[in-house]
N, C-alpha and C positions, 0 to 999 in steps of 0.2 A: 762453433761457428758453422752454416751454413754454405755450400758449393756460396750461393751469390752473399751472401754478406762476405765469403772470401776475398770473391771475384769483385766486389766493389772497394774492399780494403788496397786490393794492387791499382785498381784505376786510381782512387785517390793517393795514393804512393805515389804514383805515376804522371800527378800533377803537379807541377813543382811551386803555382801560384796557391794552391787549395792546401798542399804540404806548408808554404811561411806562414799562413794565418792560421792552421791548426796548430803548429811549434812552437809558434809565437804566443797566441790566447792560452797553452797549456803552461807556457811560465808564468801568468798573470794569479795562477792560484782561484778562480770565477771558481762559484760553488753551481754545481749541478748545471754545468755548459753542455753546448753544442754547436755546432755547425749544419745548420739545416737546408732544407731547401732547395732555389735552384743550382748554385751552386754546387751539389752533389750532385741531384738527379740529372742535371743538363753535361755532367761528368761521363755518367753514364750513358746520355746519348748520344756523345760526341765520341764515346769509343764505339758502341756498337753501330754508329752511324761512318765511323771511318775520319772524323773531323778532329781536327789538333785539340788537347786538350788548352780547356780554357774559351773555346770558342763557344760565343753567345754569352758567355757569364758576365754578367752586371755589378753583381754587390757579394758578396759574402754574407750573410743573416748566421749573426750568432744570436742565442738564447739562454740565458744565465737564470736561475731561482733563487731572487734576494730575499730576504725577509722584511726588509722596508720597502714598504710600496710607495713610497716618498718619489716624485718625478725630481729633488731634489737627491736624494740616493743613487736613483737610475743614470743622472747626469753626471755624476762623478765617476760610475763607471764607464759610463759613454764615452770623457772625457781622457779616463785610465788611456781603453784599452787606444786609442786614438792617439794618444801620444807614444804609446809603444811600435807603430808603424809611418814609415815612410810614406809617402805619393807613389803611388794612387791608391795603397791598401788605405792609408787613412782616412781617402774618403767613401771607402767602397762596403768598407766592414761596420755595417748596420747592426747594432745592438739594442738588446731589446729584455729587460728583465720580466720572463713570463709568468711573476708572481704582480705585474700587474697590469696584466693584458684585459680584464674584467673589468676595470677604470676606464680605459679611452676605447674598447672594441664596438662596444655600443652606438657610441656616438659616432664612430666613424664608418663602419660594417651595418649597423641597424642590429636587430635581436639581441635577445640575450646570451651572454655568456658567462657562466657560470664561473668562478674561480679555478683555477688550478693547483694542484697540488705539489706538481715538479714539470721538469722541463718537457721531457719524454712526453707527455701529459697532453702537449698543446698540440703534437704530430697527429693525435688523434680527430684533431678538431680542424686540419687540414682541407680546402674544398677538392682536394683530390688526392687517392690512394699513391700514384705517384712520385708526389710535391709530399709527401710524407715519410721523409729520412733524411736521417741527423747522423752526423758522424763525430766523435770525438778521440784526440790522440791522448792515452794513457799515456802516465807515467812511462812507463816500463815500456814504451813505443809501438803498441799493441794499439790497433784502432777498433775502437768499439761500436758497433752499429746500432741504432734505435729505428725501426719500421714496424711499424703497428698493423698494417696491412699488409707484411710480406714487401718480395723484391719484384714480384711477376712482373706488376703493372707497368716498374721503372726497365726491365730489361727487352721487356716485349714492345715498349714504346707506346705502350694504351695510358691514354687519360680516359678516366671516367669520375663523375661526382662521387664520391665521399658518401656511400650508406649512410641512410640514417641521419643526416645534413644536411639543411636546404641546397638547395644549389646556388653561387654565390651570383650575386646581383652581377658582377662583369665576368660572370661565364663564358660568351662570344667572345669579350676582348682578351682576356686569360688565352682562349682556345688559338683564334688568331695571331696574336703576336709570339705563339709557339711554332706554330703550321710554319709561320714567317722563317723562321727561324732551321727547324727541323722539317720539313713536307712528310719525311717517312711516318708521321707519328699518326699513331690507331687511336680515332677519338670514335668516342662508346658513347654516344648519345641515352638516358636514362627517359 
């Protein structure tokens, strides 16, 4: 494990809201989960910004790889994990099986997107290097980090587009309802 995948494993430790939905989603048994997104990286800005953790966080975004791409599949775990949580994690922890994000990305996103193969997978396909890590609590209480880009971008507080990625169609409003939120943060205009 790396100095910052260390250093984000205590921040996340050090969450106590991001701690009940990782301890809780790792007794459901989900194959190939995660915990992605803002709720990690706005973790991270909220310690090196000096702000209680949990501030600005919105939803929790778990990512599971089913094998049925059935939106009748996806709802029964949607339904799982949601009954395994009280108010307000119940409505907060947004589930999403990324074995069928290639069925509705299209129509809702535009372009293509390809299949994916595992969860990990979809970090890559992130509109920023940032917004690109996943955390999950092992068994054995060990948390395991997935950043496809590294930690730089999340501990320096830079957003920039995602190489190799269009830039996403609400790019300004992504950017701004961060600024809102964080002002310290370095956006790298491409």
């Amino acid at each position: 494990m790396s100095d910052l995948e260390t250093r984000l494993a205590d921040i996340v430790r050090a969450s106590p809201d991001l701690m009940h939905v990782l301890t809780t989603v790792r007794g459901l048994g989900l194959n190939d989960w995660r915990v992605f997104s803002g709720a990690v990286y706005q973790a991270v800005w909220n310690d090196v910004t000096g702000r209680p953790a949990g501030y600005g966080i919105k939803d929790y975004d778990l990512g599971y790889f089913g094998p049925d791409t059935s939106w009748d599949a996806e709802d029964v775990v949607i339904k799982r994990v949601a009954a395994v949580f009280e108010p307000p994690f119940r409505d907060i922890v947004e589930v999403r099986n990324q074995a069928r994000v290639h069925i509705w990305h299209p129509a809702k996103f535009g372009g293509s997107y390809p299949a994916l193969t595992n969860t990990d997978e979809a970090l890559t396909r992130f509109v920023a290097p940032c917004f690109a890590v996943g955390v999950r609590l092992e068994k054995d209480g060990e948390i395991t980090v997935a950043a496809p880009f590294g930690l730089g971008d999340v501990f320096n507080l830079t957003i920039r587009p995602t190489p190799d990625r269009p830039i996403a169609n609400d790019w300004d409003r992504i950017i701004d309802k961060a600024k809102a939120r964080w002002p310290e943060l370095n956006i790298v205009q491409v």
